[in-house]
N, C-alpha and C positions, 0 to 999 in steps of 0.2 A: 504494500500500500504506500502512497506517496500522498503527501502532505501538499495542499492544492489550496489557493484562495476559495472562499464560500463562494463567490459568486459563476465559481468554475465546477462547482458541485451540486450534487441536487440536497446537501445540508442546507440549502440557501431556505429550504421550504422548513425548517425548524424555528426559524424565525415569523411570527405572522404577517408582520410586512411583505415577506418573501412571500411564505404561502398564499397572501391575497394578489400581489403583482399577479404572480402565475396563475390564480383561477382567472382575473382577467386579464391576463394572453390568454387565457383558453376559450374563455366563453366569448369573446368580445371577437379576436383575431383568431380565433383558431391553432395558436403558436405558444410555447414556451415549455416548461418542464411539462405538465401534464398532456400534451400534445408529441411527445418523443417516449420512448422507449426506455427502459433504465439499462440499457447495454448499449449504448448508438456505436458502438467498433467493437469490432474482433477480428483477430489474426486467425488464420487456418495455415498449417504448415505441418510437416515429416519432417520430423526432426532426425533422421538418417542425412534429412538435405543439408545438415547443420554443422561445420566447423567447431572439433570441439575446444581448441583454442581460442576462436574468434567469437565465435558465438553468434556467426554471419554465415547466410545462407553458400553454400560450395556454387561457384561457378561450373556450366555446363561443357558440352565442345565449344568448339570454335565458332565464335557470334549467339551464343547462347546467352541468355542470362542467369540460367540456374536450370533444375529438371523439369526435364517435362510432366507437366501436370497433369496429361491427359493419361499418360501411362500408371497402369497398374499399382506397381511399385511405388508410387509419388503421393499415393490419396494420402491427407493428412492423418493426421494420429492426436493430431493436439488443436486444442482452440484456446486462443488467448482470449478472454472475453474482459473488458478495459470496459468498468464501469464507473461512474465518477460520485461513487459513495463508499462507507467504510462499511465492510462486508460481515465484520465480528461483532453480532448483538451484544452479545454479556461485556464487550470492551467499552470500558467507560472512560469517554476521554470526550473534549468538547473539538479537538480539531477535524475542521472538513478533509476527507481522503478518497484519494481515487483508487481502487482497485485492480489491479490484474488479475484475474483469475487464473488456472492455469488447468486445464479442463481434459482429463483422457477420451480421447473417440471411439479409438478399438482396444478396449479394455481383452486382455489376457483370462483375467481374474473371473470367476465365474462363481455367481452366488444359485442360492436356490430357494424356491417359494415353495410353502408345506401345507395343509392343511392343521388347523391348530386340533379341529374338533369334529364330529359328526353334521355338527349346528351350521346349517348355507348361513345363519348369521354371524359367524363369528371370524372375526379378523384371521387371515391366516399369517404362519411365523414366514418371516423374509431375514434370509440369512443373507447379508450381503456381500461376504469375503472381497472386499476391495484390499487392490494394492495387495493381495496376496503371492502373486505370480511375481518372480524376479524383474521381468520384461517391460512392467507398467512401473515397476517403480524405477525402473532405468529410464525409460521414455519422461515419466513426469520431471524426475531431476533435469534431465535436459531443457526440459520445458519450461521451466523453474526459471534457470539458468538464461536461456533466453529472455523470460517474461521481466527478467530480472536487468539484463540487455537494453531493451527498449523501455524504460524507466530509466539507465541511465541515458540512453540516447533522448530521451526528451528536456531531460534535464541540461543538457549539453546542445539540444537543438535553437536556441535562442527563445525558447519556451521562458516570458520576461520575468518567471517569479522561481523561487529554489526549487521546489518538489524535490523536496530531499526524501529519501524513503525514511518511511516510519517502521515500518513493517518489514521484513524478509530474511531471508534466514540471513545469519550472522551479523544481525542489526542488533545492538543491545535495545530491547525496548521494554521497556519498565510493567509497563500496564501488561502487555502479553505475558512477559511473565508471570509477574501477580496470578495473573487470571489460570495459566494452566498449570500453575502449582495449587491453586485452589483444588483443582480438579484430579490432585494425587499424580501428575504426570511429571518427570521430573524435567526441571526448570529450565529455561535457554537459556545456553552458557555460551559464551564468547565465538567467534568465527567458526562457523559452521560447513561444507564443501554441499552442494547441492547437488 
């Protein structure tokens, strides 16, 4: 997560000044936060396409600019979905942040749905074993990595304000901690490899 002006977030609608501007772009113009989507970007990419030094897509043959997408082997695996809100309910913090997500497509990992009981009313159990297969969590780290990439490349593209990360692995960050040592998981600790 990166650390964004309000008015570059949709926390701008925490405020009620904010939230009534935007009902009227809505209702009046048709236009503003409640007229967009809460994900307006996302990256799709194969991260096999991905330099692991650079962290930049591999150039193709000759006059290429990277793989071909149409072929087989190139469909992505990952979605970066760039949302411009902080994604962690239980994190209690008043700065506006924009999000990377960092999203598996063809998940290895395979759960299973059961019936709980004899009763057609009753919830069945969903066992979801994510990240269990070696191969998603090798794909995510990449993914990671990258998602991690293009946060600093915005930061660095004359984007006029810091967007420093707040969030990502081997960021010390106060509140994340707090919050998942609350939860019995042991704490983040200093520079992390993704």
């Amino acid at each position: 997560m990166l650390e964004v002006p309000r008015k570059h977030s949709v926390h701008q609608l925490e405020t009620v000044w904010g939230a009534v501007w935007h009902l009227f772009l809505y209702f009046v113009f048709g236009t503003g936060l409640f007229a967009n989507t809460v994900t307006p970007a996302a990256a799709f990419l194969r991260t096999t396409a991905l330099d692991d030094d650079t962290m930049t897509i591999r150039r193709g043959a000759e006059g290429e600019t990277g793989p071909d997408a149409s072929a087989p082997r190139n469909v992505p695996d990952i979605e970066i979905m760039m949302t411009p809100l902080k994604c962690i309910r239980e994190l209690v913090t008043s700065r506006p942040l924009m999000t990377f997500h960092t999203t598996l497509l063809q998940p290895f990992s395979r759960g299973r749905i059961e019936l709980a009981s004899t009763d057609p009313e009753a919830s069945p159990r969903i066992h979801y074993r994510m990240l269990t297969d070696e191969r998603d969590r090798a794909t995510i780290r990449r993914g990671t990595r990258f998602a991690m990439r293009l946060a600093e490349q915005l930061q660095a593209s004359g984007y006029p304000y810091p967007a420093r990360l707040a969030f990502a692995p081997g960021v010390d960050a106060p509140e994340l901690d707090a919050m998942t040592r609350d939860q019995d998981s042991p704490p983040l600790e200093g520079p992390s490899a993704p």
